[in-house]
TORNUFI-5686 format. One record per residue (C-alpha): x, y, z; residue in three letters. Coordinates in Angstrom, 1 decimal. Layout:
BEGIN
- X;Y;Z;rest
- X;Y;Z;ALA
...
//
This chain:
BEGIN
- X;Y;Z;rest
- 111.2;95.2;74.7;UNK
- 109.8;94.4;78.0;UNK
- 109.4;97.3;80.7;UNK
- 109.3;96.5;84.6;UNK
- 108.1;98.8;86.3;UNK
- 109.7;99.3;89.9;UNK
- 113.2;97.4;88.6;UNK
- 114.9;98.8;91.1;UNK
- 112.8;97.2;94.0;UNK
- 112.4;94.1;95.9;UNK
- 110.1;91.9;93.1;UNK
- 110.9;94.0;90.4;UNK
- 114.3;93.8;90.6;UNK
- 113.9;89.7;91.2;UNK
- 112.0;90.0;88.2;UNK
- 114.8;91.3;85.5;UNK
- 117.0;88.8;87.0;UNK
- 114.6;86.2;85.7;UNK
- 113.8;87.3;82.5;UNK
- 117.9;87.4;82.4;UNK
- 117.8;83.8;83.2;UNK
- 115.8;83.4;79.8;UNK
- 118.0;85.9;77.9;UNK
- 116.2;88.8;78.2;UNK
- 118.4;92.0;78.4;UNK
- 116.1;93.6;75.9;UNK
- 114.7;95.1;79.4;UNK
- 113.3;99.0;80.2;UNK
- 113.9;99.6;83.6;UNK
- 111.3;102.3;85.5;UNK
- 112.1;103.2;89.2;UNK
- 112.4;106.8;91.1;UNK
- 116.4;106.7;92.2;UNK
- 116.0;109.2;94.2;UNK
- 116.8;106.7;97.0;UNK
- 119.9;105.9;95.1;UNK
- 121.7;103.3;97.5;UNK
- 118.5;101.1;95.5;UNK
- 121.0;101.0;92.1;UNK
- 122.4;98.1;93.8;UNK
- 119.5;96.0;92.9;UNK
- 119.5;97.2;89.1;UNK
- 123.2;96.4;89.0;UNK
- 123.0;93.0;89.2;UNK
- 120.6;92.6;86.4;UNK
- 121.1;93.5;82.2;UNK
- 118.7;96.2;81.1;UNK
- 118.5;98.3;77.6;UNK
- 117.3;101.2;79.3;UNK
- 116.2;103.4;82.4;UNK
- 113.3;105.7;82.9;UNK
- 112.7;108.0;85.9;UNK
- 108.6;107.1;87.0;UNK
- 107.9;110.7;85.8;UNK
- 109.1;110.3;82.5;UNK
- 107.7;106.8;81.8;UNK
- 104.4;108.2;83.2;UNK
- 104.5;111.1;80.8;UNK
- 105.2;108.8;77.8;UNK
- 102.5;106.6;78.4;UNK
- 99.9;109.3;78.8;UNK
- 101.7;110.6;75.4;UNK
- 101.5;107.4;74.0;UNK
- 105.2;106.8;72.9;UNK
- 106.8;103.7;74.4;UNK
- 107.1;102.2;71.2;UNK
- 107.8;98.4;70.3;UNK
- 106.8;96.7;74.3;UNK
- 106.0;93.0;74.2;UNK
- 104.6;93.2;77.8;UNK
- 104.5;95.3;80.8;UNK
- 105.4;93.8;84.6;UNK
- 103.7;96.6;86.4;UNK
- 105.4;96.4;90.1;UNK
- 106.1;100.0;90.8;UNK
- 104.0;101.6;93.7;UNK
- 103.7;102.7;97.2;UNK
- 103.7;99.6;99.4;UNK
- 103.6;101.4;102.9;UNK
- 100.5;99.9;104.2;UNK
- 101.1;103.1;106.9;UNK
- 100.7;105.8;104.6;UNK
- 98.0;108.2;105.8;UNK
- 98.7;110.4;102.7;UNK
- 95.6;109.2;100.1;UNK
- 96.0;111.6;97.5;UNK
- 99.4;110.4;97.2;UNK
- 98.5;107.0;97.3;UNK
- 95.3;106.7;95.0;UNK
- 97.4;108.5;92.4;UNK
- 100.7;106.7;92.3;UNK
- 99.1;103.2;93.2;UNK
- 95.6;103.2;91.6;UNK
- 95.6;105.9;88.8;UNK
- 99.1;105.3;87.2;UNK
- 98.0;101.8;86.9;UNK
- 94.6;102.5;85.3;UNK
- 96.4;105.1;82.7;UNK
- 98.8;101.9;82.3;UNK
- 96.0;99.7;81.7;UNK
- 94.6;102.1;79.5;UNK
- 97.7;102.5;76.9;UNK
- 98.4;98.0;77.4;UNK
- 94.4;97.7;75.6;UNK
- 95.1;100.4;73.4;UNK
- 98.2;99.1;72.0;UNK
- 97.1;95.3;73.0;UNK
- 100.4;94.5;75.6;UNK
- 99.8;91.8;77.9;UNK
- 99.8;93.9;81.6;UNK
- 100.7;91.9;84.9;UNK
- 100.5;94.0;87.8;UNK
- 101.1;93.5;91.5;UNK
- 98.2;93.7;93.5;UNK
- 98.1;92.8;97.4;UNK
- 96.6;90.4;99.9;UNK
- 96.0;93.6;101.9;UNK
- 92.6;93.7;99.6;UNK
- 91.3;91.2;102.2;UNK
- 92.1;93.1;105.0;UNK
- 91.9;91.3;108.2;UNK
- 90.0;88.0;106.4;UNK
- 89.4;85.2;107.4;UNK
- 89.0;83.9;103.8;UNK
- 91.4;84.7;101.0;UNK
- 89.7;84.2;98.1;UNK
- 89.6;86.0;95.2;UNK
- 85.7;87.5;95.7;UNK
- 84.3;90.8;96.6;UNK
- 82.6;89.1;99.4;UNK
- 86.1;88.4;101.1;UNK
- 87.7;92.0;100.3;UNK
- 87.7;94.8;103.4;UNK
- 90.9;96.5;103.2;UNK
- 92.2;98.0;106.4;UNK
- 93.9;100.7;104.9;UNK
- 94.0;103.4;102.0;UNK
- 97.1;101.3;100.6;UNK
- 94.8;97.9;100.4;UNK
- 92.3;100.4;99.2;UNK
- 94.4;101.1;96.3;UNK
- 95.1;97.8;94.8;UNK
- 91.3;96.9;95.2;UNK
- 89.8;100.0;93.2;UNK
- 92.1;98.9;90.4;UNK
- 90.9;94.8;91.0;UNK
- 87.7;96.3;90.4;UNK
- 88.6;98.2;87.3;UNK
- 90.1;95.0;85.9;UNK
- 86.8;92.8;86.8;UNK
- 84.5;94.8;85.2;UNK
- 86.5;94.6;81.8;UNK
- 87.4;91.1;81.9;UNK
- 84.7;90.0;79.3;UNK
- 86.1;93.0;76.7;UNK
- 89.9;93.0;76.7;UNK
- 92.3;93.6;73.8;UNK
- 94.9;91.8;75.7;UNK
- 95.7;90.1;78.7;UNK
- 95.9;91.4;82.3;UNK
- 97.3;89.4;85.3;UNK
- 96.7;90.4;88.9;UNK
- 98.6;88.9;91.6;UNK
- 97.4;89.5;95.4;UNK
- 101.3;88.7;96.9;UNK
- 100.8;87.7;100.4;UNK
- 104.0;88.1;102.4;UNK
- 107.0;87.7;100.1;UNK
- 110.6;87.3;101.5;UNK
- 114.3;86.8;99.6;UNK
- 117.5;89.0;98.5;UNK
- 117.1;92.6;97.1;UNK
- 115.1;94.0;100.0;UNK
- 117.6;95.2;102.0;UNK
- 116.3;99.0;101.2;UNK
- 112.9;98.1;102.5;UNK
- 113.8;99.3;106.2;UNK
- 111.0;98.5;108.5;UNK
- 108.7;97.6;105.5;UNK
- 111.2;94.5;104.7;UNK
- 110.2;91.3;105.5;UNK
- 109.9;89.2;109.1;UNK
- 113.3;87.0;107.9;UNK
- 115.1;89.7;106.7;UNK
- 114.2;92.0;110.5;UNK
- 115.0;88.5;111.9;UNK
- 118.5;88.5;110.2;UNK
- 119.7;91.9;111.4;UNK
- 118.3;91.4;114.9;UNK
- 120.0;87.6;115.7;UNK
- 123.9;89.3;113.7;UNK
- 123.2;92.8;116.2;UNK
- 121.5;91.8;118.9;UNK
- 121.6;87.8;119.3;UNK
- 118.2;87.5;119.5;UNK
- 114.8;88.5;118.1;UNK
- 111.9;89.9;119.3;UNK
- 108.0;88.1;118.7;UNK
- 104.8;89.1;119.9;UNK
- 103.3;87.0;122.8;UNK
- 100.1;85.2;122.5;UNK
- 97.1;87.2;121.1;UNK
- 93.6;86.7;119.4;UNK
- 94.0;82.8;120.4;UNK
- 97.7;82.0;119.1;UNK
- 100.1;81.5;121.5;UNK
- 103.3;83.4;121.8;UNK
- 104.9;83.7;118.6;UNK
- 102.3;81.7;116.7;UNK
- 100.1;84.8;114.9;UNK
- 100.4;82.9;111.6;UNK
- 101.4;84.1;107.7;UNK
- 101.9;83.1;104.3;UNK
- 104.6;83.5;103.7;UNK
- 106.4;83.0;100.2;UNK
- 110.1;83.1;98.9;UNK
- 110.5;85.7;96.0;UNK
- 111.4;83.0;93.4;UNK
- 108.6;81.8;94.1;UNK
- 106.5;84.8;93.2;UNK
- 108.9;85.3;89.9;UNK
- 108.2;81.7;88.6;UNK
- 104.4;82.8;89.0;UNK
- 104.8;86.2;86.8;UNK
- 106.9;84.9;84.2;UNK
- 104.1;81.4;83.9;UNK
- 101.5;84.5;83.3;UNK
- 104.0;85.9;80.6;UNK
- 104.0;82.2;79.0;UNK
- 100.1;82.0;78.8;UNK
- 99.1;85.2;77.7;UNK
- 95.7;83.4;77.2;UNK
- 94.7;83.8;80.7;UNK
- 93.6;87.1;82.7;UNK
- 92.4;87.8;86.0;UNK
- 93.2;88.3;89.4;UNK
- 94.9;85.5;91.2;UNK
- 96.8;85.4;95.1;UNK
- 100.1;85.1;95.2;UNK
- 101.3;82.6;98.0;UNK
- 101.9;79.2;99.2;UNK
- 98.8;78.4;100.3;UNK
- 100.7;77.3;103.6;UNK
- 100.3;79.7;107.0;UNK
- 103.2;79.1;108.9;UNK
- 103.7;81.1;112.8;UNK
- 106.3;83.5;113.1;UNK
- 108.0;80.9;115.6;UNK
- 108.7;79.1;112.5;UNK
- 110.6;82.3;110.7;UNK
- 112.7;83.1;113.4;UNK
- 113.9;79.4;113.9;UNK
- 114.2;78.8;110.7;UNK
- 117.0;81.7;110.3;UNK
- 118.7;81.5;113.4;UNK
- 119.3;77.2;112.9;UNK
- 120.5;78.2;109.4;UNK
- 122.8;80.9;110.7;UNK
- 124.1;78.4;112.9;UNK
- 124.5;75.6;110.7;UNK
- 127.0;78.1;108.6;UNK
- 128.5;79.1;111.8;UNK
- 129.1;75.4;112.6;UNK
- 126.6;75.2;115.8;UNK
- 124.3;72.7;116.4;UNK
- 120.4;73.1;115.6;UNK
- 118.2;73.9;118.2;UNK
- 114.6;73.3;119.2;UNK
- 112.4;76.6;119.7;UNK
- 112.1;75.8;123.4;UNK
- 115.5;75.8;123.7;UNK
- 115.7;79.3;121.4;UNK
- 113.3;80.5;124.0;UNK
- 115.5;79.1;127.1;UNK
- 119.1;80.4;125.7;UNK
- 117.1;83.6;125.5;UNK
- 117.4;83.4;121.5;UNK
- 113.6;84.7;120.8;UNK
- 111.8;86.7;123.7;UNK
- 108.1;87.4;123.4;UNK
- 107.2;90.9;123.9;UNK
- 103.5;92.0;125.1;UNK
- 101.1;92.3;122.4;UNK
- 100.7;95.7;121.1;UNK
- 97.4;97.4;122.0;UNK
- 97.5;99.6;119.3;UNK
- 97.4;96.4;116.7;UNK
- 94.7;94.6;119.0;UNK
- 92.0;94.8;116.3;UNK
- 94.0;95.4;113.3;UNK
- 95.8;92.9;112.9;UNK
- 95.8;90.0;110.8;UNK
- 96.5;86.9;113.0;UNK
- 96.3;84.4;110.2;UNK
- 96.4;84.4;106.4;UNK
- 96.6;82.2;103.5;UNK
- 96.2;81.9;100.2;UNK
- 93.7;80.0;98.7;UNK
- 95.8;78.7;95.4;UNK
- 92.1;77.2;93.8;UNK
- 92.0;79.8;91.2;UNK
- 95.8;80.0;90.2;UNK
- 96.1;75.8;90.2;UNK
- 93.1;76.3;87.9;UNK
- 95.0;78.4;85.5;UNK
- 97.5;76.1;85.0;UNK
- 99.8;77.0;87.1;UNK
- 101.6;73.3;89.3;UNK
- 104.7;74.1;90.5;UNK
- 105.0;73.8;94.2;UNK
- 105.8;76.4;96.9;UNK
- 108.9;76.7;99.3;UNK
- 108.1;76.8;103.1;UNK
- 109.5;78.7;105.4;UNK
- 112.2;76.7;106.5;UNK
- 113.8;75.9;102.8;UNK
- 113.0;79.1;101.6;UNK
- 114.8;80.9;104.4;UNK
- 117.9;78.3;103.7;UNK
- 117.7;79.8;100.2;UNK
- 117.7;83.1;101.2;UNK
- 120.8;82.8;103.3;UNK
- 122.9;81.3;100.8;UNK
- 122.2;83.5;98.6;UNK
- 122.8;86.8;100.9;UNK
- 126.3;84.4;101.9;UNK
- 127.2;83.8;98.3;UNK
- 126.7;88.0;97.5;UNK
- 128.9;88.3;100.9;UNK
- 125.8;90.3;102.1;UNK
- 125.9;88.6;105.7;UNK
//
């Protein structure tokens, strides 16, 4: 048996549909369905079983999960505006250290999602200490656990995989609301409102050219299930392309494709800009400060590990993730 862990969510749920690829049904799925318009994502998938967070906490403390092969550990709090820290530290940081815990006891191979948000505002992504300042008790989270897993690296029983995920992007996160991704906001607002809204130039980067990482969710399954496949590596690696690409480049990559399936021809971003397509909207002061202007992932440390496939950018991975919202007759 393999359990995932947040099944029902964006990456999770991505992730039971590829181990389905491989013929994995064999699958127990953990979520809270409290929310329970999230089914959707589960429903598209084969799973053996479902466990409410509570429960699956409560056997793993208990010690009774029986038979598992390995653990994809992406259930958590991902609102980096969360003031609540009590909350956070104990569903983000201490249900994955008593999950660590029972994966060394039992030796099960542990992969767990972990967040560029460790870096906080950067500049450097690199897997160090040195480069780590999160900006927020949610990045806070994900590096107190890094920390736990660093200081047992040279003593485990089994293998554990961190993966920092920079900004990930693709079907199954309609549920997100305003935690979804730049494409997905980018979407709704060109079908509602024919156009989309950018921030103007800020912190040296012209209007609409803040820059991201930003990388399609097959992506980011391909790089869990290579982890799965060489259970003799462990550690903490980032999850990206290592490609920043400005938000210009998001927003033109999804209108031009919703064209293209509309029958329109492409356009150029000035001429987005002068049909009024994308309009640039002061910078806002609150963010001035806090905000990351530019990341991306330094791949030296995952390319070490073995891992060679290569990354979608922006524009093919968008085109991806239209046809696939097309073929579901989501849009």
């Amino acid at each position: 048996m393999i359990v995932v862990t947040g099944a029902a969510g964006f990456i999770g749920s991505n992730i039971v549909s590829g181990l389905n690829k491989r013929g994995h049904t064999d699958i127990l799925a953990v979520d809270d369905l409290t929310d329970g318009d999230k089914f959707v994502n589960l429903a598209r998938g084969q799973i053996a079983d479902y466990l409410h967070k509570d429960d699956f906490r409560a056997r793993v403390t208990g010690g009774g999960l029986g038979k598992v092969d390995a653990i994809f550990h992406q259930g958590a709090c991902s609102d980096t505006t969360e003031r609540n820290g009590h909350y956070m530290m104990d569903n983000n940081y201490r249900v994955t250290l008593e999950l660590f815990q029972y994966c060394q006891e039992h030796r099960i191979p542990l992969i767990y999602a972990s967040s560029a948000a460790v870096y906080g505002a950067g500049p450097v992504y690199v897997e160090d200490p040195a480069n780590e300042s999160p900006l927020n008790v949610y990045g806070y989270s994900k590096y107190l656990f890094d920390q736990v897993l660093r200081r047992h690296l040279g003593t485990l029983k089994a293998p554990v995989v961190g993966l920092r995920y920079f900004n990930v992007y693709g079907p199954n996160e309609q549920h997100k609301g305003r935690m979804a991704s730049v494409a997905s906001h980018n979407m709704q607002q060109f079908r509602t409102e024919k156009h989309v809204r950018l921030f103007g130039g800020w912190d040296g980067y012209g209007d609409g050219g803040q820059e991201r990482d930003f990388v399609y969710i097959d992506d980011v399954v391909d790089v869990n299930l290579f982890f799965l496949d060489n259970p003799s590596v462990s550690g903490i690696f980032n999850c990206g392309t290592g490609r920043a690409q400005p938000f210009n480049d998001v927003a033109m990559s999804v209108d031009n494709c919703l064209r293209q399936h509309a029958g329109q021809s492409q356009l150029s971003l000035q001429e987005m800009v002068d049909r009024d397509l994308i309009r640039y909207i002061p910078f806002p002061d609150d963010l001035k400060g806090r905000y990351q202007s530019h990341t991306q992932a330094d791949l030296s440390a995952l390319r070490a590990a073995g891992y060679d496939r290569p990354f979608r950018d922006v524009q093919t991975g968008v085109s991806d993730y239209i046809n696939e919202l097309i073929a579901r007759r989501r849009i």
